[in-house]
Backbone as CSV, one residue per row, in Angstrom:
resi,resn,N_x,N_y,N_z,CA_x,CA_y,CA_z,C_x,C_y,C_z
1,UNK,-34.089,-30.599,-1.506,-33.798,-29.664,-2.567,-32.322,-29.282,-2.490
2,UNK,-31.412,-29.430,-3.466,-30.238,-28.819,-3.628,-29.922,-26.739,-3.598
3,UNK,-28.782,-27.399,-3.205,-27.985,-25.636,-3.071,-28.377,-25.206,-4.501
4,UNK,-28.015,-24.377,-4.992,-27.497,-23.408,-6.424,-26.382,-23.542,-6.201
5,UNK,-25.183,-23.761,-7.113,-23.745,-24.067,-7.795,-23.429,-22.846,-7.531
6,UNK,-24.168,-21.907,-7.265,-23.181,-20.482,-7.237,-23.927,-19.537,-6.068
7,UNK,-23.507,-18.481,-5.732,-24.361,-17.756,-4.673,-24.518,-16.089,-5.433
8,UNK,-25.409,-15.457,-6.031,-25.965,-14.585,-6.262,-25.603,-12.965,-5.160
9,UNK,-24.686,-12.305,-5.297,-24.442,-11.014,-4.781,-24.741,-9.894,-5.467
10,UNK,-25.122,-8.766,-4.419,-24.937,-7.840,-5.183,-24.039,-7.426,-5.610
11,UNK,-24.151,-6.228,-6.814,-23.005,-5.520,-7.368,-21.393,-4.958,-6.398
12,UNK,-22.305,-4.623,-5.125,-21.093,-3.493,-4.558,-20.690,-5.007,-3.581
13,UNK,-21.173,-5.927,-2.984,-20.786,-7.335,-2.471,-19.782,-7.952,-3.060
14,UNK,-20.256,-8.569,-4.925,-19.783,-8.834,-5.531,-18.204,-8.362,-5.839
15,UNK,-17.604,-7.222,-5.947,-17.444,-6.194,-6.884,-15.847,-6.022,-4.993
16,UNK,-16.858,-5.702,-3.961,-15.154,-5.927,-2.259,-15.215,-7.312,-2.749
17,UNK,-15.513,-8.408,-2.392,-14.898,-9.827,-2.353,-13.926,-9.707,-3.608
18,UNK,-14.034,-9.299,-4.839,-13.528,-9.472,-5.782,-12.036,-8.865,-5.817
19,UNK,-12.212,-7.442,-4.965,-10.830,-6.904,-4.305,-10.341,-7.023,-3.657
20,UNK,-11.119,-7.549,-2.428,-10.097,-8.404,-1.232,-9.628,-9.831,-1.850
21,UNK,-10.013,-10.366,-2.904,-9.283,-12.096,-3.256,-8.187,-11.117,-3.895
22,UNK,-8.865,-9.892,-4.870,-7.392,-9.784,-5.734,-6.176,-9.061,-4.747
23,UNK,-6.700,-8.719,-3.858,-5.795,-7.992,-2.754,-4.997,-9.200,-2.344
24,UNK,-5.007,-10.687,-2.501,-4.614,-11.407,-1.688,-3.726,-12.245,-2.441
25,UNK,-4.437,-12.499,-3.705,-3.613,-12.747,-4.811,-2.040,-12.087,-5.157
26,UNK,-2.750,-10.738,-5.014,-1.414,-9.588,-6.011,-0.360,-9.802,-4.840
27,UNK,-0.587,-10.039,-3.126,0.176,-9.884,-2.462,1.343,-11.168,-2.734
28,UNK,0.815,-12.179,-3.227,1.751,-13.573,-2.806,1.728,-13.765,-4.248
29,UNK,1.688,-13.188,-5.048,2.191,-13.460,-6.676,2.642,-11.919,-7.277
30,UNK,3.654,-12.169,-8.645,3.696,-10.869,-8.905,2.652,-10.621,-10.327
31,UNK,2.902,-9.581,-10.253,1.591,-9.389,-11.826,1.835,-10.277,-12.728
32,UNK,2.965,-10.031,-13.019,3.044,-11.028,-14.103,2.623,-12.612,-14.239
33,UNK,2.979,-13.457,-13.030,2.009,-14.507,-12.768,1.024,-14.709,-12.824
34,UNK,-0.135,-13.748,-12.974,-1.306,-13.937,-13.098,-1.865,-13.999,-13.868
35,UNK,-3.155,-14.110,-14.456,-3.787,-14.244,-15.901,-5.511,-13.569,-14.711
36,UNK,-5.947,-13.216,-15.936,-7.536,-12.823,-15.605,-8.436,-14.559,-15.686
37,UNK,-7.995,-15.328,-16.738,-8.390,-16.873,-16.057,-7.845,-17.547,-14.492
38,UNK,-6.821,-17.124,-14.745,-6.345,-17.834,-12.761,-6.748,-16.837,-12.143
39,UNK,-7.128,-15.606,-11.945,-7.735,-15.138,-11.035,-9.234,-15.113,-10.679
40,UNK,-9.467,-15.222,-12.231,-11.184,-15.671,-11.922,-11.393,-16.853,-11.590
41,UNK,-10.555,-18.149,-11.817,-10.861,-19.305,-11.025,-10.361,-19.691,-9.506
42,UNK,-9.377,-19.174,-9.640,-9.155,-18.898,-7.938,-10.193,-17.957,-7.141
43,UNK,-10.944,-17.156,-7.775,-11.850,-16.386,-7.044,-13.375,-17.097,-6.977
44,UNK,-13.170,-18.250,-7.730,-14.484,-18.974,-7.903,-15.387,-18.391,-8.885
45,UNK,-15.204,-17.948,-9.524,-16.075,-16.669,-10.668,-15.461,-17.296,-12.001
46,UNK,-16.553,-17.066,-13.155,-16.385,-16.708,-14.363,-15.285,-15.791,-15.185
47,UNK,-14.655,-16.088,-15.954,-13.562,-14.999,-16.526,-14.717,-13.944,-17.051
48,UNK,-15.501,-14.020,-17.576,-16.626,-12.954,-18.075,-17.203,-12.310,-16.889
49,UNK,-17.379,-13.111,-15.552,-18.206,-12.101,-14.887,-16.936,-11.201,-14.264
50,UNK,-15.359,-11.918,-14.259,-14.283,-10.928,-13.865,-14.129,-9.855,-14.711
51,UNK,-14.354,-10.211,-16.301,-14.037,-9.068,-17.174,-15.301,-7.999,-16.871
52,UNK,-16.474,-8.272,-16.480,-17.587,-7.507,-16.093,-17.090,-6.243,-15.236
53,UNK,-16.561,-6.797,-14.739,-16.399,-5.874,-13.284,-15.095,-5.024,-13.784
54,UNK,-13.972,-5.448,-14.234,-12.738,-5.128,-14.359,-12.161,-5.679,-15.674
55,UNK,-12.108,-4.567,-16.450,-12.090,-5.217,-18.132,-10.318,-5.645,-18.476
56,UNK,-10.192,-5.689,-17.452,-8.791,-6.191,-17.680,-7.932,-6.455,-16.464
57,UNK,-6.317,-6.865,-16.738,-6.182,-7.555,-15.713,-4.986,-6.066,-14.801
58,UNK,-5.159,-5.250,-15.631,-4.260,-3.585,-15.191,-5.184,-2.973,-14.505
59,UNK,-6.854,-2.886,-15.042,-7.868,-2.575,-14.299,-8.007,-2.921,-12.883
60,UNK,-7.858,-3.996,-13.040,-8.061,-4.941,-12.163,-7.112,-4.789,-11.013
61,UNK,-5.856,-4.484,-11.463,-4.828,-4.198,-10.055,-5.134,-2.927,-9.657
62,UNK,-5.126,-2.252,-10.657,-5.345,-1.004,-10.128,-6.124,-0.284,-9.136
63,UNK,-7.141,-1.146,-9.335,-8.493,-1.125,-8.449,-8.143,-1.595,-7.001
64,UNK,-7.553,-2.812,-6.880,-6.857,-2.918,-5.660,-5.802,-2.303,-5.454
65,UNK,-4.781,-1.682,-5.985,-4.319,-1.023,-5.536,-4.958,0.404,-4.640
66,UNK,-5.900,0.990,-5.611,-6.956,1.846,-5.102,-7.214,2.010,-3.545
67,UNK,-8.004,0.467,-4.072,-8.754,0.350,-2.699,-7.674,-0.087,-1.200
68,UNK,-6.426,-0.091,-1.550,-5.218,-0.188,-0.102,-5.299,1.312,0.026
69,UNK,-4.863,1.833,-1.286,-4.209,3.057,-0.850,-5.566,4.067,-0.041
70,UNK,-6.783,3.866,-0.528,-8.023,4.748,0.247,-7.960,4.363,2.077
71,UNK,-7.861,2.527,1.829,-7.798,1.956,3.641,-6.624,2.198,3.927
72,UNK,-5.361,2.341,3.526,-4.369,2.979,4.261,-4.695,4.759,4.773
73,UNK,-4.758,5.550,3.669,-5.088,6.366,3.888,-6.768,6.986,5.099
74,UNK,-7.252,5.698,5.830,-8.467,6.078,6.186,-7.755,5.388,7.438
75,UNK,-6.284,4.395,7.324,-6.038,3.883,8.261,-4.871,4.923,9.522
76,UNK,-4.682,6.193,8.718,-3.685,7.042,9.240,-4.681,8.351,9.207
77,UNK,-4.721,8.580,10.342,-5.305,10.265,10.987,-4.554,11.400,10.328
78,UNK,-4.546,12.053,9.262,-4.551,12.884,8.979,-3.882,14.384,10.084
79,UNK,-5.073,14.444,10.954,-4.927,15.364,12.131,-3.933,14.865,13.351
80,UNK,-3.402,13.846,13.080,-2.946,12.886,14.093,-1.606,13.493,14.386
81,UNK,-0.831,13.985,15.909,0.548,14.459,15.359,1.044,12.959,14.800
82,UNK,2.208,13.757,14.149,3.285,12.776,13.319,4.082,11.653,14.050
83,UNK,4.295,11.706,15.009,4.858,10.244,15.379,3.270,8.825,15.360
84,UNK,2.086,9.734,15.974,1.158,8.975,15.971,0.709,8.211,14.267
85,UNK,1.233,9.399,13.537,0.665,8.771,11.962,1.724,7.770,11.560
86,UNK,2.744,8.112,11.886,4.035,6.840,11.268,3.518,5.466,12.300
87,UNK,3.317,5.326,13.642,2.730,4.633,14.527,1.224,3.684,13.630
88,UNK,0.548,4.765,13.214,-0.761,4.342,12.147,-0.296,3.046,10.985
89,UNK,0.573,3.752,10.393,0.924,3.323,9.151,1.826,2.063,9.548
90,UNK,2.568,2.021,10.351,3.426,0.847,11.048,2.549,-0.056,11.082
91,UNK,1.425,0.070,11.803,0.476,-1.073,12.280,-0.292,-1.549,10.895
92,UNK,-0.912,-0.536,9.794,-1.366,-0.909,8.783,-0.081,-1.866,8.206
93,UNK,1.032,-1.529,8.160,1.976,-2.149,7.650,2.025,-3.884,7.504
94,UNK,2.469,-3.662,9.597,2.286,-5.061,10.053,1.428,-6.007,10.011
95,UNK,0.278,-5.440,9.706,-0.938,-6.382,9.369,-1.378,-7.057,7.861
96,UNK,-0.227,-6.363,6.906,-0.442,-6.335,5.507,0.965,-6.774,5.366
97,UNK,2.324,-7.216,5.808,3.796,-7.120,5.093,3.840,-7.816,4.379
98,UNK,3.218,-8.739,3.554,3.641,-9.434,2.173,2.782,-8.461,1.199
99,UNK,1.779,-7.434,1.261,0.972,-7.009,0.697,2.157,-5.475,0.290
100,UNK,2.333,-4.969,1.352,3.184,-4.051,1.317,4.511,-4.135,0.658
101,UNK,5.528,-5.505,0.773,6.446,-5.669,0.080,6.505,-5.891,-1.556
102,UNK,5.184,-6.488,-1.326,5.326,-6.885,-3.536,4.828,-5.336,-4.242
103,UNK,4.285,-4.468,-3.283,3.779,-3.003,-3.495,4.781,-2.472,-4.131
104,UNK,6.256,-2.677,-2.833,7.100,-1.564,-2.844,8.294,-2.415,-3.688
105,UNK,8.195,-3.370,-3.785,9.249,-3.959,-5.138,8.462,-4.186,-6.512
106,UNK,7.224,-3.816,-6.415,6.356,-3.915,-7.814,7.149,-2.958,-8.951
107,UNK,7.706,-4.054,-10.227,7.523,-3.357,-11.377,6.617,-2.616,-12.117
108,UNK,5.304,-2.929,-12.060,4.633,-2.265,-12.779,4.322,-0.994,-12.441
109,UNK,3.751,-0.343,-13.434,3.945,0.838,-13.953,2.765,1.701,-13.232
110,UNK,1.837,0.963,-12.798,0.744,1.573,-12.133,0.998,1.321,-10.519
111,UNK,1.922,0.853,-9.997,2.593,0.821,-8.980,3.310,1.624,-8.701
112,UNK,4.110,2.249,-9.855,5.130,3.249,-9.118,4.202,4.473,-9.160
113,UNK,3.581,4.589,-9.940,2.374,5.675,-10.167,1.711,6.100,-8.804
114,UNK,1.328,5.060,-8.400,0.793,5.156,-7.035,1.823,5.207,-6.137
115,UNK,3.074,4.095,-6.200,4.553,4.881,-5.079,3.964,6.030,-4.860
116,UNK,4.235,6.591,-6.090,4.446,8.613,-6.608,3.621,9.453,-5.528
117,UNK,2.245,8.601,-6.241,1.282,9.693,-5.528,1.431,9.742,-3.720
118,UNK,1.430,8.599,-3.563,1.011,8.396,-1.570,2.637,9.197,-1.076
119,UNK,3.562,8.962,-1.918,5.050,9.455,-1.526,5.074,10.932,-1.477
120,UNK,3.964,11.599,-2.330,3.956,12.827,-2.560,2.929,13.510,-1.464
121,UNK,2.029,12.679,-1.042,1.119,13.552,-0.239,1.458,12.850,1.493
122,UNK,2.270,11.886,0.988,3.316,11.902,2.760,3.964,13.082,3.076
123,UNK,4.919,13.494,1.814,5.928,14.349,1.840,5.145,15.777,2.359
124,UNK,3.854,15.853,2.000,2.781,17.391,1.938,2.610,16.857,3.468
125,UNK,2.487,16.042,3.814,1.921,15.771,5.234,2.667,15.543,6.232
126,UNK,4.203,15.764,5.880,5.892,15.866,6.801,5.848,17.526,6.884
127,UNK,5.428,17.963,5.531,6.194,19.590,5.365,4.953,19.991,6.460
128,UNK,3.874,19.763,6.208,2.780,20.343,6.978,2.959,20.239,8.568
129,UNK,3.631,19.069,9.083,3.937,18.871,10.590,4.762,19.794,10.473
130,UNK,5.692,19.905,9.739,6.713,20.666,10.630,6.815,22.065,10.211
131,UNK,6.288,22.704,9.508,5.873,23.787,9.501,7.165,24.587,8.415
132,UNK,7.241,25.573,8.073,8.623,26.171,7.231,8.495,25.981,6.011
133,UNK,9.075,26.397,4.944,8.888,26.401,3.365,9.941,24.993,3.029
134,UNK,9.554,23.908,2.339,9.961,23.160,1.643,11.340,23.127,0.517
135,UNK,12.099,24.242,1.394,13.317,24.333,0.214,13.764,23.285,-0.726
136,UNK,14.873,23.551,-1.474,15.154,22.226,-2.145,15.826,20.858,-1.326
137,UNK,16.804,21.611,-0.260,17.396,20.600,0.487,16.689,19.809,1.799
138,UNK,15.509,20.595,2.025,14.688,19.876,2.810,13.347,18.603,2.131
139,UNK,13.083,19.151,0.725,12.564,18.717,0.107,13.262,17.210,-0.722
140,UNK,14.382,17.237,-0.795,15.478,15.879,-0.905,15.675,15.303,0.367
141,UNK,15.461,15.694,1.250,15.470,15.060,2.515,14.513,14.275,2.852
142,UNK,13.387,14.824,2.749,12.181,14.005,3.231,11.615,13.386,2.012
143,UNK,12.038,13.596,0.568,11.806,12.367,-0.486,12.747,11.275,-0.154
144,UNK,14.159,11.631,0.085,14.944,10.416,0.608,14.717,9.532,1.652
145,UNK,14.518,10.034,2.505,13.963,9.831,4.266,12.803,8.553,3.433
146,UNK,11.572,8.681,2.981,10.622,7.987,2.303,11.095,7.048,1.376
147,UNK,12.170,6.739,0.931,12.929,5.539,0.582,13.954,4.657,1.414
148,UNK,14.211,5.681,2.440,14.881,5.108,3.668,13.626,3.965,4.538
149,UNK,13.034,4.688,4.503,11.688,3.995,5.593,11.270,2.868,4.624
150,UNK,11.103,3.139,3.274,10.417,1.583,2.791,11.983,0.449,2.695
151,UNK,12.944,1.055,2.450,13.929,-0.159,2.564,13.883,-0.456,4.525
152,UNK,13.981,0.354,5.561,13.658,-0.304,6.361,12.698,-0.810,7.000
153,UNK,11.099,-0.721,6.418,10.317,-1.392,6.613,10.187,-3.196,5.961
154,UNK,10.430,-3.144,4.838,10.753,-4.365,4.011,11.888,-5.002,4.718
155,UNK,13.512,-4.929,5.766,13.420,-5.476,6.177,12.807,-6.295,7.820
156,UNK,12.285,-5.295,7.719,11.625,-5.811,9.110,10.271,-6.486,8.587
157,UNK,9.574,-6.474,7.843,8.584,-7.326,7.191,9.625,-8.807,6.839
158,UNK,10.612,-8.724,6.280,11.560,-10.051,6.160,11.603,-10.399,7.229
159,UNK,12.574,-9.550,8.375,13.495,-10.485,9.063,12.314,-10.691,10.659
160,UNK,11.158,-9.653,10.526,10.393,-9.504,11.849,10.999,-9.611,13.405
161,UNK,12.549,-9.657,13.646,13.243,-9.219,14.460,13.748,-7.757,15.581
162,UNK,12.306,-6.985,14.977,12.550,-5.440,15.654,10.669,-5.441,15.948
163,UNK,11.159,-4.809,17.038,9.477,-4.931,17.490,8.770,-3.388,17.078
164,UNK,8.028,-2.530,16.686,7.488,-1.753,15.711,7.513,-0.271,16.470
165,UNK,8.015,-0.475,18.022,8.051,0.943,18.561,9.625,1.117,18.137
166,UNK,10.685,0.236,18.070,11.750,0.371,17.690,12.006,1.094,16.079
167,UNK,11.420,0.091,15.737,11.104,0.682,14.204,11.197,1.729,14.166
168,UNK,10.149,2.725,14.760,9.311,3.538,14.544,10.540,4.797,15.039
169,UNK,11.268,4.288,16.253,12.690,5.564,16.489,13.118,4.933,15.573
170,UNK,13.502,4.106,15.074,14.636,4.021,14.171,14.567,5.058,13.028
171,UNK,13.156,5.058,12.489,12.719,6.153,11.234,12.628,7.158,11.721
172,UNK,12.164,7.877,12.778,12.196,9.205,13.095,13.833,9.539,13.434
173,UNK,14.705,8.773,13.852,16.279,9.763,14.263,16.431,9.833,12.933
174,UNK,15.909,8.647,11.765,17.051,9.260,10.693,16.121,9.949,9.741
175,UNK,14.825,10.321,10.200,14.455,11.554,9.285,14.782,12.955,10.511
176,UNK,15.205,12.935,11.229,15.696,14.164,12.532,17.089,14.129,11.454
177,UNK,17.871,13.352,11.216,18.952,13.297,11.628,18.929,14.006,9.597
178,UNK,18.566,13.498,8.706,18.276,14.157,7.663,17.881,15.090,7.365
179,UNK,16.695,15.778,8.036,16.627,16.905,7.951,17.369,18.372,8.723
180,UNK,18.210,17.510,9.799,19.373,18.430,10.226,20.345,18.478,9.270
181,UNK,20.629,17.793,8.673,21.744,18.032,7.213,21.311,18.923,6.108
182,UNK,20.256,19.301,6.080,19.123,19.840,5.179,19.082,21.350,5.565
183,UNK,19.358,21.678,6.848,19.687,23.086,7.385,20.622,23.748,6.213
């Protein structure tokens, strides 16, 4: 007796595989390369059973985008002191850097959206370590500091020449060293 041509999942089965291929996709192509036909045939699926799930192909990132930003966020302790959470996020990093780089050079519009948001509840989760009211000049500090760290994370995802505890002082003197200017 023969296989079946296809394998039968459930909805919530169906529905992660479909975000981890597009998670894998979006990393090594940019949006624009893609079509909801090349992703449903690279995923082995129907363009109808892709439009099922995700009625489009903005849906569709978005959703993976989603679903990084929830496992990043589940991948960094919250309660954790702050060198341990940048330590968190380093390692989520390193395990994801082509995923992370097309993130943080993504044009689209639901990308920076999300930049926004995770940039904004880092920033709530810097002011919260360190305790004190968020003035304006501390508050430009640690939004800057958070563009400092993704240009030097991206190149160390390039050049992989700094080993990740280095990294990791490298971003803390120059958010020390920023928010002493911020006094």
């Amino acid at each position: 007796m023969s296989e079946p041509a296809y394998t039968r999942l459930d909805v919530d089965e169906r529905r992660r595989r479909l975000l981890e291929h597009g998670a894998e996709l979006f990393a090594r192509h940019s949006y624009d390369e893609l079509s909801m036909a090349g992703l449903a045939r690279s995923a082995g699926v129907s363009k109808a059973l892709l439009y099922h799930y995700f009625p489009s192909k903005q849906s569709y990132f978005s959703a993976v985008l989603a679903e990084g930003a929830a496992e990043l966020a589940s991948a960094v302790p919250a309660d954790a002191p702050p060198v341990e959470q940048l330590d968190a996020f380093l390692s989520w990093v390193e395990q994801r850097g082509a995923a992370y780089a097309t993130f943080v050079r993504g044009a689209a519009p639901e990308v920076r959206d999300v930049t926004e948001l995770i940039r904004g509840h880092t920033a709530e989760r810097i002011f919260a370590g360190l305790g004190g009211e968020p003035t304006p000049r501390r508050r430009t500090a640690v939004r800057a500091w958070l563009w400092f760290m993704d240009g030097a994370i991206l190149d160390w995802v390039e050049h992989g020449d700094l080993d990740r505890a280095a990294l990791r002082d490298l971003l803390l003197g120059a958010l020390e060293g920023a928010l002493g200017e911020a006094l």
